[in-house]
OpenMM code with the backbone's topology and positions (N, CA, C; nanometers):
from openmm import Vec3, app, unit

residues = "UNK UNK UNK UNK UNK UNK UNK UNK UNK UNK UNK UNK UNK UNK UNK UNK UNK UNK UNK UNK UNK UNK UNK UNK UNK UNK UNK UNK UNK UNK UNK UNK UNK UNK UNK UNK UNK UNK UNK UNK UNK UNK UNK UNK UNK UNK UNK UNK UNK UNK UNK UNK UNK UNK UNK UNK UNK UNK UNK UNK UNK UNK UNK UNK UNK UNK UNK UNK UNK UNK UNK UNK UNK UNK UNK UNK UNK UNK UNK UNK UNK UNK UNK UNK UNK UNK UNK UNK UNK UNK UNK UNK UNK UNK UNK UNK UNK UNK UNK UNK UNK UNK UNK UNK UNK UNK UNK UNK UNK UNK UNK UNK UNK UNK UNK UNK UNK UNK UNK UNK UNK UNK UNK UNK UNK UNK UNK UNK UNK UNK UNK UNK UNK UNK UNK UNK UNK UNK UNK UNK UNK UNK UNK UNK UNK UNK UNK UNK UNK UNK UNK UNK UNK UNK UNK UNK UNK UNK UNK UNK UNK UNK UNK UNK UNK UNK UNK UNK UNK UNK UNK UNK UNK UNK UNK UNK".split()
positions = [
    Vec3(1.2612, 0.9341, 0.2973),
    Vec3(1.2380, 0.8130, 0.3742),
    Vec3(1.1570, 0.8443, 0.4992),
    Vec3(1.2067, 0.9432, 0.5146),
    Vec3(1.1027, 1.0117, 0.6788),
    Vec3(0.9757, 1.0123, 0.7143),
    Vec3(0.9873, 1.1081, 0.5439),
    Vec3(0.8366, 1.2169, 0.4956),
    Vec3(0.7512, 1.0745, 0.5142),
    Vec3(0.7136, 0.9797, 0.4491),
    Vec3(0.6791, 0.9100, 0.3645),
    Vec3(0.7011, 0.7552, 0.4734),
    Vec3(0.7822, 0.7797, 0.6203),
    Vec3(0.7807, 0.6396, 0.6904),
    Vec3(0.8092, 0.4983, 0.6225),
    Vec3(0.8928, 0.5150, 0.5077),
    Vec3(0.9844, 0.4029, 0.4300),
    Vec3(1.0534, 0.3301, 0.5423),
    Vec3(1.0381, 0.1867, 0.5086),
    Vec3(1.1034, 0.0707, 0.5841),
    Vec3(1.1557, -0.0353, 0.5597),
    Vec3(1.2255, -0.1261, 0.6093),
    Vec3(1.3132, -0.2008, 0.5604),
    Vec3(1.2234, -0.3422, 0.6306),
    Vec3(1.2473, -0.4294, 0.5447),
    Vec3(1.1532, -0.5855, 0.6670),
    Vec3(1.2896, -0.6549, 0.6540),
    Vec3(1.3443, -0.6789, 0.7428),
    Vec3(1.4863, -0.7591, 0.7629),
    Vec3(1.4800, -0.9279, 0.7104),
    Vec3(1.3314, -0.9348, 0.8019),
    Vec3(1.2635, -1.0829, 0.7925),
    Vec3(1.2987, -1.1099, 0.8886),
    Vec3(1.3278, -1.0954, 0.9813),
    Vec3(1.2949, -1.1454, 1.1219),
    Vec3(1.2648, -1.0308, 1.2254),
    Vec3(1.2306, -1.0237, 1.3475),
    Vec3(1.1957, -0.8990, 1.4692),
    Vec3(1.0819, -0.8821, 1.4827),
    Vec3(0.9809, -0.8919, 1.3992),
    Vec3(0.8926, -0.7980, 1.4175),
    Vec3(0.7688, -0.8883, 1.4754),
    Vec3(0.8081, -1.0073, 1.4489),
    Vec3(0.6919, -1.1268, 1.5388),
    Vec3(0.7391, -1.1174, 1.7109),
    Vec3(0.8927, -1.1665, 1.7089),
    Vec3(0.9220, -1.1151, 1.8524),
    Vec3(0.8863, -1.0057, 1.8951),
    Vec3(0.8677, -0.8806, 1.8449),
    Vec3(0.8572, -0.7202, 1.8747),
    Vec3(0.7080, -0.7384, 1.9311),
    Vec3(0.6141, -0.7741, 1.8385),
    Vec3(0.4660, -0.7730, 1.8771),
    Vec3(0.4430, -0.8760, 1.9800),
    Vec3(0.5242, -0.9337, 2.0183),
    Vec3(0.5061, -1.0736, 2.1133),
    Vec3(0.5483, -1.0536, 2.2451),
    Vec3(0.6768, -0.9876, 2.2315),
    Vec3(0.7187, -0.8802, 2.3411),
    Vec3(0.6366, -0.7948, 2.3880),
    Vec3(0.5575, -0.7233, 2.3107),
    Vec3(0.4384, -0.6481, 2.3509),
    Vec3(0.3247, -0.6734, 2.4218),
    Vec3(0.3407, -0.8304, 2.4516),
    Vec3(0.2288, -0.8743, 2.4708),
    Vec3(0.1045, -0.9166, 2.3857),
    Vec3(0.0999, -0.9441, 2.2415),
    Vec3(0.0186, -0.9618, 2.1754),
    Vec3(-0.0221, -1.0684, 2.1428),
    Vec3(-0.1297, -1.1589, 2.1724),
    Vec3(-0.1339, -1.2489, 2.0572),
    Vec3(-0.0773, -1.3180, 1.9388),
    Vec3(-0.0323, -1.4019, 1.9230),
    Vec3(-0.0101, -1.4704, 1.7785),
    Vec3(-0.0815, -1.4673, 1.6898),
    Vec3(-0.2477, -1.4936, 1.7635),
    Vec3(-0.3544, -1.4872, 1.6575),
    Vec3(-0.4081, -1.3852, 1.6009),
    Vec3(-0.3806, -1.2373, 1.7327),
    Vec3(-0.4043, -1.1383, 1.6618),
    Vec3(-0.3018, -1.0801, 1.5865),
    Vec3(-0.1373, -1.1261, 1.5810),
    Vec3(-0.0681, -1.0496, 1.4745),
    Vec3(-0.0888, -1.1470, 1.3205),
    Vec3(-0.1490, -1.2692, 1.3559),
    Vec3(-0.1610, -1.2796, 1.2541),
    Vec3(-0.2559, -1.2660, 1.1659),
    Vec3(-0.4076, -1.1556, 1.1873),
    Vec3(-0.5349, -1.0618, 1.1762),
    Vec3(-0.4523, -0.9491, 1.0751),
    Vec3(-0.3375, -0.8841, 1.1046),
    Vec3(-0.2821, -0.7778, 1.0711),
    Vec3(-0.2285, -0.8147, 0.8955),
    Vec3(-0.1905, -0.9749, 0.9018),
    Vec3(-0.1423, -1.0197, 0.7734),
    Vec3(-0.0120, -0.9935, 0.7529),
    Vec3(0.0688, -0.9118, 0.8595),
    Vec3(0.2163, -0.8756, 0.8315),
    Vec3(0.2750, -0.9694, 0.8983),
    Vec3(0.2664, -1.0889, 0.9399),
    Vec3(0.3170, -1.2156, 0.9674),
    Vec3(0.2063, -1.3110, 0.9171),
    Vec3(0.2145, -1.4429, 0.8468),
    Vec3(0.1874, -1.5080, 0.8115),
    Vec3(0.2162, -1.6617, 0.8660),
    Vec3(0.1561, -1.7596, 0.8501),
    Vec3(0.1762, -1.9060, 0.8966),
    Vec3(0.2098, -1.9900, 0.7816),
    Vec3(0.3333, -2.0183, 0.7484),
    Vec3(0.3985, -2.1015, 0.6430),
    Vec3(0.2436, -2.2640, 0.6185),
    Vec3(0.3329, -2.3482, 0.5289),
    Vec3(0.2146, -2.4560, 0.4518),
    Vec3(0.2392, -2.5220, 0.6478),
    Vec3(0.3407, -2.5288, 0.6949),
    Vec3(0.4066, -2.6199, 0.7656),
    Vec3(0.3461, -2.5329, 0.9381),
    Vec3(0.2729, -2.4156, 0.9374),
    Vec3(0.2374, -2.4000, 1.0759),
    Vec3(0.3554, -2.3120, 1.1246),
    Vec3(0.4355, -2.2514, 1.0453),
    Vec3(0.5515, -2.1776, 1.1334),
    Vec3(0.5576, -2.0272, 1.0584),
    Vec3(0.5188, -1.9343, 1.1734),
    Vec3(0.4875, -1.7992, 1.1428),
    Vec3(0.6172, -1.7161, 1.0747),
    Vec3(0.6047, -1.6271, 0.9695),
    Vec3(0.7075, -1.5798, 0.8961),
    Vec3(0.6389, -1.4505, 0.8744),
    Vec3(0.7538, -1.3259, 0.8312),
    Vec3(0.7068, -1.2237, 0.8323),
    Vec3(0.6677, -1.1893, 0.7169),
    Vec3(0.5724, -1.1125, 0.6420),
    Vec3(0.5229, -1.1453, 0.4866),
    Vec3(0.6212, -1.0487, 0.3967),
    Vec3(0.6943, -0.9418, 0.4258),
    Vec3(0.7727, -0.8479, 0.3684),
    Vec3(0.8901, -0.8753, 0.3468),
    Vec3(0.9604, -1.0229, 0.3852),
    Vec3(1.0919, -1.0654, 0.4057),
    Vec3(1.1508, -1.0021, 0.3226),
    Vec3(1.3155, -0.9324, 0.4012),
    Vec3(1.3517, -0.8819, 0.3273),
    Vec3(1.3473, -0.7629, 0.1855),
    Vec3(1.2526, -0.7180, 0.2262),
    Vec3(1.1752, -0.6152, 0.1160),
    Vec3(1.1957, -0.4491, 0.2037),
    Vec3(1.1510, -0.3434, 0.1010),
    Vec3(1.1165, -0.2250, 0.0884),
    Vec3(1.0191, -0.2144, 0.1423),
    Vec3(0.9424, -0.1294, 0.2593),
    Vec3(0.8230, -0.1492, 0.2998),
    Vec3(0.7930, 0.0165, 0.2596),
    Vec3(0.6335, 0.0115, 0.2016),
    Vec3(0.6087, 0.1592, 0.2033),
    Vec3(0.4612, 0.1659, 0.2791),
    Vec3(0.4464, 0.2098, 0.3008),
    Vec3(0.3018, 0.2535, 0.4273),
    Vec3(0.1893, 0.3372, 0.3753),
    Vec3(0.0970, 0.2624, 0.3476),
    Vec3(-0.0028, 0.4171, 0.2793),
    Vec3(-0.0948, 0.4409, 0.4397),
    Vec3(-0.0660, 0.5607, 0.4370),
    Vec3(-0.1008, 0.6489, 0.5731),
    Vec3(-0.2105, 0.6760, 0.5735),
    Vec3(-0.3033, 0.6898, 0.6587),
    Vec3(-0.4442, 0.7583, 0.6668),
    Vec3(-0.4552, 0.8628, 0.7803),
    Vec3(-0.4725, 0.9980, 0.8185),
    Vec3(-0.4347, 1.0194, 0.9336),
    Vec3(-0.3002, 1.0139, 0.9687),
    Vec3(-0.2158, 1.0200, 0.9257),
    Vec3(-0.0596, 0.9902, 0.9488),
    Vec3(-0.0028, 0.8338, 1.0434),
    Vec3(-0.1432, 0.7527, 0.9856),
    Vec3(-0.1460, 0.6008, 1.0524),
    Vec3(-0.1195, 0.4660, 0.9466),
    Vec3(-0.0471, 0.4314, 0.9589),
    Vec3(-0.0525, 0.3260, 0.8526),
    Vec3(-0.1706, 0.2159, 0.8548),
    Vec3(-0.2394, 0.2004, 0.7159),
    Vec3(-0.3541, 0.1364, 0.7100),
    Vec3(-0.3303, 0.0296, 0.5470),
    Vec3(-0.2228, 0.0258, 0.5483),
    Vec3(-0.2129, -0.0933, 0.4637),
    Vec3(-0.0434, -0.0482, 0.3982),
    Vec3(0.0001, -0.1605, 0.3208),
    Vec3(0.1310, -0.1852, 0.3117),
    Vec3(0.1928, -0.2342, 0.2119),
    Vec3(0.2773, -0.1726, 0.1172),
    Vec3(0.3315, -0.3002, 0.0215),
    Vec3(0.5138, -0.2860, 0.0358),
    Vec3(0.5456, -0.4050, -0.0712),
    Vec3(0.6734, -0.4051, -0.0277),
    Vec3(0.7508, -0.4579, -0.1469),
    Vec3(0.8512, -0.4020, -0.1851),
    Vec3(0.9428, -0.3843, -0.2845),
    Vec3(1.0684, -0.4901, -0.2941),
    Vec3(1.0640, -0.5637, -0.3680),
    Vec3(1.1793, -0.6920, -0.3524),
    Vec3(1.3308, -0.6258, -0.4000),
    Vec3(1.4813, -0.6467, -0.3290),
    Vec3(1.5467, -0.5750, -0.3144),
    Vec3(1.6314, -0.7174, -0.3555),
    Vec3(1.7882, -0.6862, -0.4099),
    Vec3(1.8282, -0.8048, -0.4591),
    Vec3(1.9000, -0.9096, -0.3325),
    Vec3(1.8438, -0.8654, -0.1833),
    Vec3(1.8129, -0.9692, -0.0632),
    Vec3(1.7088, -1.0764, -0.0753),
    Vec3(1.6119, -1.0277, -0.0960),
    Vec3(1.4631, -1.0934, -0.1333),
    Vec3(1.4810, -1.2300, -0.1984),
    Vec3(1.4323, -1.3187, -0.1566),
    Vec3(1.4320, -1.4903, -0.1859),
    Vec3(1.4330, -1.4339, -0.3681),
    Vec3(1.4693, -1.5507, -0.4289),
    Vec3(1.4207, -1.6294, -0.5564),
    Vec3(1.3064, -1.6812, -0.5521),
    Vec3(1.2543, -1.7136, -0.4416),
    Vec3(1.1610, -1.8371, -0.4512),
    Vec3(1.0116, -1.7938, -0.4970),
    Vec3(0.9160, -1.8637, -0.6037),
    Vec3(0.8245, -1.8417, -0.6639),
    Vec3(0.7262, -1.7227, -0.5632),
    Vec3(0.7219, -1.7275, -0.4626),
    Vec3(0.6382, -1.6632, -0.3952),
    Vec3(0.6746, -1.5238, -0.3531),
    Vec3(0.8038, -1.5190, -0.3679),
    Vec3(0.8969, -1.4047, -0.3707),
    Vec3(0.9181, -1.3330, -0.4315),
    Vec3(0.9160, -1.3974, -0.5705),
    Vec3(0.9595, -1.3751, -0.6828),
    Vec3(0.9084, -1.1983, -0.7736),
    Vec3(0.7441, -1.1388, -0.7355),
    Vec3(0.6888, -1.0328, -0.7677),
    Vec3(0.7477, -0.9220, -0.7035),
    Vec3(0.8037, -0.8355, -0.7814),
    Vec3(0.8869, -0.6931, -0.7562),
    Vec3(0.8174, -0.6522, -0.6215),
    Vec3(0.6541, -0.6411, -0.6520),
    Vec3(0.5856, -0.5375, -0.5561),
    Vec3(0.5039, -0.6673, -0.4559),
    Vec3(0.4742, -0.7280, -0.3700),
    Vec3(0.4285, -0.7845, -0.2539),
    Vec3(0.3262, -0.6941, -0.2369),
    Vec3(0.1602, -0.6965, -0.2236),
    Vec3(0.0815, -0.6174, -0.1373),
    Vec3(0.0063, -0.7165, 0.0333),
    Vec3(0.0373, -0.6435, 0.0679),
    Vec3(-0.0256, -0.6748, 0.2234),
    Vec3(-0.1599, -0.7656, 0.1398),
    Vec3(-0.1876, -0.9075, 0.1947),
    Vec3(-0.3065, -0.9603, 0.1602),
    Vec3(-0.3948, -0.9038, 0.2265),
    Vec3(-0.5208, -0.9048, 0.1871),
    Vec3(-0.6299, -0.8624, 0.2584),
    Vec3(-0.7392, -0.9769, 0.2618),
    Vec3(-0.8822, -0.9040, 0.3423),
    Vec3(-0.9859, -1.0578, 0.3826),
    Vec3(-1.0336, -1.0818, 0.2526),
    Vec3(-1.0115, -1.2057, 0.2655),
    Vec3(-1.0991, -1.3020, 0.1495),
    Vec3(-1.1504, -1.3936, 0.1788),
    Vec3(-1.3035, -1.4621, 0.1631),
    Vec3(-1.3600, -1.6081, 0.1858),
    Vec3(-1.3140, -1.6714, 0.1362),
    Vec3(-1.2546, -1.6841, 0.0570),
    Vec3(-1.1868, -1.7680, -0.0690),
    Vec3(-1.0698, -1.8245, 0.0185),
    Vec3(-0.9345, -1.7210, -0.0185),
    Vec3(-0.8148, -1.6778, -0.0110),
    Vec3(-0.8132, -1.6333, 0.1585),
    Vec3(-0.8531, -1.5284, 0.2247),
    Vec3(-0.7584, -1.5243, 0.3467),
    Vec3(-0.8269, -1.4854, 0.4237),
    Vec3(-0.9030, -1.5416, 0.4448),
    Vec3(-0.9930, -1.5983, 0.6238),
    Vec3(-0.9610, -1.5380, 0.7519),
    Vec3(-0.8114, -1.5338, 0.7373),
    Vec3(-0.7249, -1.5281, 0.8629),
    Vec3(-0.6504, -1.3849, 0.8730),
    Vec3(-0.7128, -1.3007, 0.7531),
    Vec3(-0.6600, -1.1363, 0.7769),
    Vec3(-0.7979, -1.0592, 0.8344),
    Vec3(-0.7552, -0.9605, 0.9210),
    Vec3(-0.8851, -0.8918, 0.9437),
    Vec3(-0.9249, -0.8570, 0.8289),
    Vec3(-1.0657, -0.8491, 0.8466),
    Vec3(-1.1526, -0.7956, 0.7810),
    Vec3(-1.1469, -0.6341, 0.7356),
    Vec3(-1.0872, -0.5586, 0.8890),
    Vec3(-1.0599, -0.3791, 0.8540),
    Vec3(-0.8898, -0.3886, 0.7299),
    Vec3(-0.8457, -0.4811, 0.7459),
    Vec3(-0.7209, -0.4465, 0.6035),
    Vec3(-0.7908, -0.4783, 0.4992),
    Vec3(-0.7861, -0.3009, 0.4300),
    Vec3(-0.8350, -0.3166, 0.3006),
    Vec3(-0.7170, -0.2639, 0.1949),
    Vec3(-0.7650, -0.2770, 0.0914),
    Vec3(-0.6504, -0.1830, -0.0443),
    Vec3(-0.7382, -0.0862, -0.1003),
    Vec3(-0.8427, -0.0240, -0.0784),
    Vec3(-0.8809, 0.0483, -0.0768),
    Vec3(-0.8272, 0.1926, -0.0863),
    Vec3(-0.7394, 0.2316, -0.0138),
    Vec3(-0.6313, 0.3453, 0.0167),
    Vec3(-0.6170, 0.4408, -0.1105),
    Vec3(-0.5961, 0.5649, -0.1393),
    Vec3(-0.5415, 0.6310, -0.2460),
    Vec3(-0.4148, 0.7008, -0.1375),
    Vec3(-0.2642, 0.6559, -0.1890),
    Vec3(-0.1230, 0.6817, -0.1526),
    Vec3(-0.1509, 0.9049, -0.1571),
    Vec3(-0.0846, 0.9628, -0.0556),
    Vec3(-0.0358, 1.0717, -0.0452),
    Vec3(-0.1666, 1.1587, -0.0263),
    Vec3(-0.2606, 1.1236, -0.0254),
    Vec3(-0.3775, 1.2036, 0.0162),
    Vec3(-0.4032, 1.2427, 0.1541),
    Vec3(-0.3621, 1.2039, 0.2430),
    Vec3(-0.3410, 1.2690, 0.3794),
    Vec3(-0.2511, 1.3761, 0.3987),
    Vec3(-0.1725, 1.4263, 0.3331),
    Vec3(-0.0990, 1.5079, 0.2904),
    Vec3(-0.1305, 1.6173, 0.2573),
    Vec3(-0.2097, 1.6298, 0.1697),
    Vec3(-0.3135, 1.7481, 0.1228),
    Vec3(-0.2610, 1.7763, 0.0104),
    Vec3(-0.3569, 1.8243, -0.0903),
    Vec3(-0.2813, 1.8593, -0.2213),
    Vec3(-0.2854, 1.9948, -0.2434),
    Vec3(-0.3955, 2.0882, -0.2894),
    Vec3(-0.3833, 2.2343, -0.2715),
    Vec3(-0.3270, 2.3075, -0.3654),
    Vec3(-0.2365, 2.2393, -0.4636),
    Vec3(-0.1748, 2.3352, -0.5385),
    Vec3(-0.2451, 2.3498, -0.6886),
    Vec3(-0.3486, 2.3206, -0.7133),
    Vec3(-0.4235, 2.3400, -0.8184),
    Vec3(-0.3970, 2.2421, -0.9028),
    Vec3(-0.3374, 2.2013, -0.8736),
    Vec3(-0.2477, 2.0988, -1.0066),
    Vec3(-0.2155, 1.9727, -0.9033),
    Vec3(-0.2754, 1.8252, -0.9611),
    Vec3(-0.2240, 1.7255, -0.9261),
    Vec3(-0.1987, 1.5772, -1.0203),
    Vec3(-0.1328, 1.5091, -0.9831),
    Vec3(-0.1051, 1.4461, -1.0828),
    Vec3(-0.0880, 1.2978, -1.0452),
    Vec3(-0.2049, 1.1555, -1.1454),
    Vec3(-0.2186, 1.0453, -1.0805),
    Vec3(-0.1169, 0.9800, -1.1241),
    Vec3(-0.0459, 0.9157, -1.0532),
    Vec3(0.0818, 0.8151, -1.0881),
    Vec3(0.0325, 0.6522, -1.0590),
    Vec3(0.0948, 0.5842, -1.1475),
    Vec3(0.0494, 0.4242, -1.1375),
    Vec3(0.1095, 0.3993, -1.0303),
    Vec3(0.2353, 0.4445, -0.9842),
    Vec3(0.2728, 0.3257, -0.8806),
    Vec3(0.3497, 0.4725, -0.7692),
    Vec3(0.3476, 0.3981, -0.6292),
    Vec3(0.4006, 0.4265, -0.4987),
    Vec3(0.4961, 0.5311, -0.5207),
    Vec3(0.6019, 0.4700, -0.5741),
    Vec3(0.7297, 0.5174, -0.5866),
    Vec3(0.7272, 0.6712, -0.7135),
    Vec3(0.6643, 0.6346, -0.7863),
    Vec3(0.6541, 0.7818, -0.8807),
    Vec3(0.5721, 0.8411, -0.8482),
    Vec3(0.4800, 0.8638, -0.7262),
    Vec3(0.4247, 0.9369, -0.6494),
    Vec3(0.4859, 1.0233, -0.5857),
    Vec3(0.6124, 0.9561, -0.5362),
    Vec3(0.6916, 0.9950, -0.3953),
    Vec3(0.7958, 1.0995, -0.4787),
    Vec3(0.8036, 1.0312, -0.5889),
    Vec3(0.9176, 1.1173, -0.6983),
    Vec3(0.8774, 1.2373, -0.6880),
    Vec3(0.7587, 1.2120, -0.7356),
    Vec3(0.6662, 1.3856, -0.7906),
    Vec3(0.7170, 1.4632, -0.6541),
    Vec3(0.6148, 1.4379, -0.5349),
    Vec3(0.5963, 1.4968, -0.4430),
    Vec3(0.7286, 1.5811, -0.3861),
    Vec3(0.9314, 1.4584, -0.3951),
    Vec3(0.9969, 1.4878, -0.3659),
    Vec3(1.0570, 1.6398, -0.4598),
    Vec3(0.9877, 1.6554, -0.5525),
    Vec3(1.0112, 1.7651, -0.6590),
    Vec3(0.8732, 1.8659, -0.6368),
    Vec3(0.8165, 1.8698, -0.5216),
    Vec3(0.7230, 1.9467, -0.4774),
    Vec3(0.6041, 1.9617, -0.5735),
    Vec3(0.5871, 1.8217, -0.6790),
    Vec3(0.4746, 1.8192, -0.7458),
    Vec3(0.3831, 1.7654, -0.6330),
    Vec3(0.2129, 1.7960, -0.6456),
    Vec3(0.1259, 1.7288, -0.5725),
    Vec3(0.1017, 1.5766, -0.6849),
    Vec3(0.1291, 1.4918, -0.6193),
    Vec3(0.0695, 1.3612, -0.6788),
    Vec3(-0.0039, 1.2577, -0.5734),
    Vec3(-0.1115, 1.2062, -0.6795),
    Vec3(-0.1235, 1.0705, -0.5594),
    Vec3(-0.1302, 0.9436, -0.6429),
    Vec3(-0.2033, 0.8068, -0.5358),
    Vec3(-0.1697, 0.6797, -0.6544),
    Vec3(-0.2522, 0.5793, -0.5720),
    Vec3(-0.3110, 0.4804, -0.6530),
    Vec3(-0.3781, 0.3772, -0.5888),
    Vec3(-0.2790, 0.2758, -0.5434),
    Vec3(-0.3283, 0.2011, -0.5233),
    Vec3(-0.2852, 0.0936, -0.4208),
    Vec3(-0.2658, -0.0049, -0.5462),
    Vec3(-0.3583, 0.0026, -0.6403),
    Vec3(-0.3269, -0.1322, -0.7506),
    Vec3(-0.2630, -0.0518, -0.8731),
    Vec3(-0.2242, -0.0904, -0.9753),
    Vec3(-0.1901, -0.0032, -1.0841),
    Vec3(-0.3184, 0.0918, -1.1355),
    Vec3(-0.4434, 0.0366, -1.0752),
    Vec3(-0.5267, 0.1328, -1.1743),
    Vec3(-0.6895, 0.1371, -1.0710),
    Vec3(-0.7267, 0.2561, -1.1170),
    Vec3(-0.8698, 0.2665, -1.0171),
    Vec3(-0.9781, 0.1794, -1.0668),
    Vec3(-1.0773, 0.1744, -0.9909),
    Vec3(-1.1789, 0.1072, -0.9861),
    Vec3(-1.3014, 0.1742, -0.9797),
    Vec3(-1.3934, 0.1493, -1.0267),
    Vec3(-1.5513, 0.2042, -1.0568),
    Vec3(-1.5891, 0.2101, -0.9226),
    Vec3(-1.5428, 0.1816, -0.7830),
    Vec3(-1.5898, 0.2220, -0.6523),
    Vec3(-1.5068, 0.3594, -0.6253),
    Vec3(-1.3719, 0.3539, -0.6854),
    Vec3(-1.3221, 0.4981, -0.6808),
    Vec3(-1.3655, 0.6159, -0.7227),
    Vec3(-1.4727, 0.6123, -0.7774),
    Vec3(-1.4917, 0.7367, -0.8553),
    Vec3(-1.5361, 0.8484, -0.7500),
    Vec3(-1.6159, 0.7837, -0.6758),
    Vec3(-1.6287, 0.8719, -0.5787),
    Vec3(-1.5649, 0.9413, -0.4805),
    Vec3(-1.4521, 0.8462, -0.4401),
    Vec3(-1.3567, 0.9120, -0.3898),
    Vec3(-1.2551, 1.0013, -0.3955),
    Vec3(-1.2261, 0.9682, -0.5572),
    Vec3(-1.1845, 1.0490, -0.6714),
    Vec3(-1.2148, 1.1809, -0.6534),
    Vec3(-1.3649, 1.2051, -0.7124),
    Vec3(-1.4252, 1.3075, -0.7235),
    Vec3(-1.3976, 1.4235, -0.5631),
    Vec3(-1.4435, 1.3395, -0.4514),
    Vec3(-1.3776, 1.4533, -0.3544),
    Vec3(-1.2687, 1.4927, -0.3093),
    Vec3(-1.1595, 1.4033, -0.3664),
    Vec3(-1.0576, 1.4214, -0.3656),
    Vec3(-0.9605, 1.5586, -0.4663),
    Vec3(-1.0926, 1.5167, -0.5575),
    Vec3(-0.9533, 1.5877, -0.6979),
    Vec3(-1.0826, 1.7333, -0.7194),
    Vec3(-1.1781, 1.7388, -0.6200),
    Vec3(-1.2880, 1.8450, -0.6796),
    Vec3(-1.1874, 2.0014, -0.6733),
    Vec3(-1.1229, 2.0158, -0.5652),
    Vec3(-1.0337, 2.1607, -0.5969),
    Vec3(-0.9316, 2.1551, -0.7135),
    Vec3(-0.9217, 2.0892, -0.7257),
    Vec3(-0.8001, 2.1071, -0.8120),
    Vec3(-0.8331, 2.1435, -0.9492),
    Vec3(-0.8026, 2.2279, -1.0290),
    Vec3(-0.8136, 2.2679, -1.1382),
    Vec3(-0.7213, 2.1940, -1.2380),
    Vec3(-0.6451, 2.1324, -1.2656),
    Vec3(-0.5904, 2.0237, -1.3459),
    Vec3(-0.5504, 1.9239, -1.2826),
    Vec3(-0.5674, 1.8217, -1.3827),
    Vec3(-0.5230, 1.6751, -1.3594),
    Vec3(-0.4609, 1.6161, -1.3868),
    Vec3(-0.3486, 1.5691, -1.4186),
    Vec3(-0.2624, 1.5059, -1.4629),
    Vec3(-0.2550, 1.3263, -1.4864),
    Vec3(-0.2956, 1.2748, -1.5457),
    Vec3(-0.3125, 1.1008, -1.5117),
    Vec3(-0.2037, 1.0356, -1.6341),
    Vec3(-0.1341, 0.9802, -1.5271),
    Vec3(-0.0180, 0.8713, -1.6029),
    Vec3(-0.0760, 0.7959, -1.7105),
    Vec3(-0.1655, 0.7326, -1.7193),
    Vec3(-0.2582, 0.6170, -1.7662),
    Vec3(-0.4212, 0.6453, -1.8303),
    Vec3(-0.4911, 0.6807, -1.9462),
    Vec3(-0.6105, 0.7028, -1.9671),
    Vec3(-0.6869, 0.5814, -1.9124),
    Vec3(-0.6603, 0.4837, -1.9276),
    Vec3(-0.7333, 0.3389, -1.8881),
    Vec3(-0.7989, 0.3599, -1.7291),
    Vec3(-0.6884, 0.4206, -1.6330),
    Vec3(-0.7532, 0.4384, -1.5124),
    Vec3(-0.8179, 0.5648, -1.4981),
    Vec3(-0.8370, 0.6277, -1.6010),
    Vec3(-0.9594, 0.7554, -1.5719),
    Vec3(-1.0951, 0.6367, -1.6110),
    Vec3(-1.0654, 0.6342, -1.7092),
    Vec3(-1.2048, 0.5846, -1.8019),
    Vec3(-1.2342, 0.4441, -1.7049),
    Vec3(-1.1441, 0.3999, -1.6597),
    Vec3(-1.1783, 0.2733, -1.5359),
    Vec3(-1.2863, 0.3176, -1.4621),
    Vec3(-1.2092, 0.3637, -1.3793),
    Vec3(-1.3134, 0.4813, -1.3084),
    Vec3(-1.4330, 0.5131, -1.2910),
    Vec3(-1.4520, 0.5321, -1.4425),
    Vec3(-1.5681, 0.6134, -1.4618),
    Vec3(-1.6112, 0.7708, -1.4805),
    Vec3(-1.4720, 0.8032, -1.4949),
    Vec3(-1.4450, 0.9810, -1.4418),
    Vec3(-1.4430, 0.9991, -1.5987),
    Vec3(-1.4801, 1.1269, -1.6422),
    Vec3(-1.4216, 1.2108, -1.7341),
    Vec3(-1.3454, 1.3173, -1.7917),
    Vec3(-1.2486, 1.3189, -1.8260),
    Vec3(-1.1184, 1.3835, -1.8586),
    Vec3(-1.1702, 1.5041, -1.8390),
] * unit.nanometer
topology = app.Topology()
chain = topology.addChain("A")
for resn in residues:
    res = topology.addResidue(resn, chain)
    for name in ("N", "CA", "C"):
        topology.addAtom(name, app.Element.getBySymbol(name[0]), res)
């Protein structure tokens, strides 16, 4: 829970916390980790959830969150995994523009051991790692043809690869 800055969203504090701080309303709500209901009344977007942090620099730069059997019923609630929204013209106007999903999970970390291994999701990342495997993991279940590159400098030392999923190599663009 340490390693890894695991968190709990209660669903309430954390608008007072940033407000207490002196912040803006308008700028916590740039961050996307508070939100403005249909009705104009700010709510925190993780209610009640698992929060996990993908780190950059040992900084958190985006966020998802795990529904726990606290977590509403309600349709909007309802998806196991919650990801931090990000900017959209469409869809969300009102998140900065710097929150992206972009992120590959556990790579600030360093891998090094010749051997690493891609996991679909957060949590079987953290598994590996807690068993002193090197693993890492995207942000969505599967990479994207802008990843490849990142991929590539990421995984260039490593002498094996390990990938949960063929679909997200060949996504990619990478070859086995």
């Amino acid at each position: 829970i340490s390693k890894f800055r695991i968190g709990y969203a209660p669903g309430k504090g954390l608008l007072d916390y940033l407000l207490g701080l002196k912040h803006k309303l308008n700028d916590i709500l740039l961050t996307g980790l508070v939100r403005e209901s249909e009705h104009g009344k700010p709510y925190q977007f993780f209610r009640k959830r698992i929060v996990f942090p993908y780190l950059v620099n040992n900084q958190p730069r985006y966020f998802i969150g795990r529904a726990t059997p606290m977590t509403s019923n309600t349709p909007s609630e309802k998806p196991k995994y919650k990801k931090l929204p990000v900017y959209s013209q469409d869809k969300n106007k009102g998140i900065s523009r710097s929150i992206r999903n972009d992120i590959i999970f556990n790579t600030s970390r360093g891998l090094g051991l010749d051997e690493v291994v891609i996991t679909e999701g957060i949590t079987d990342c953290m598994m590996l790692d807690q068993y002193g495997f090197s693993a890492i993991s995207p942000v969505t279940t599967r990479f994207k043809k802008e990843d490849a590159e990142k991929l590539s400098k990421i995984l260039r030392k490593e002498q094996t690869v390990y990938i949960s999923n063929d679909n997200d190599w060949n996504q990619a663009g990478l070859k086995g």
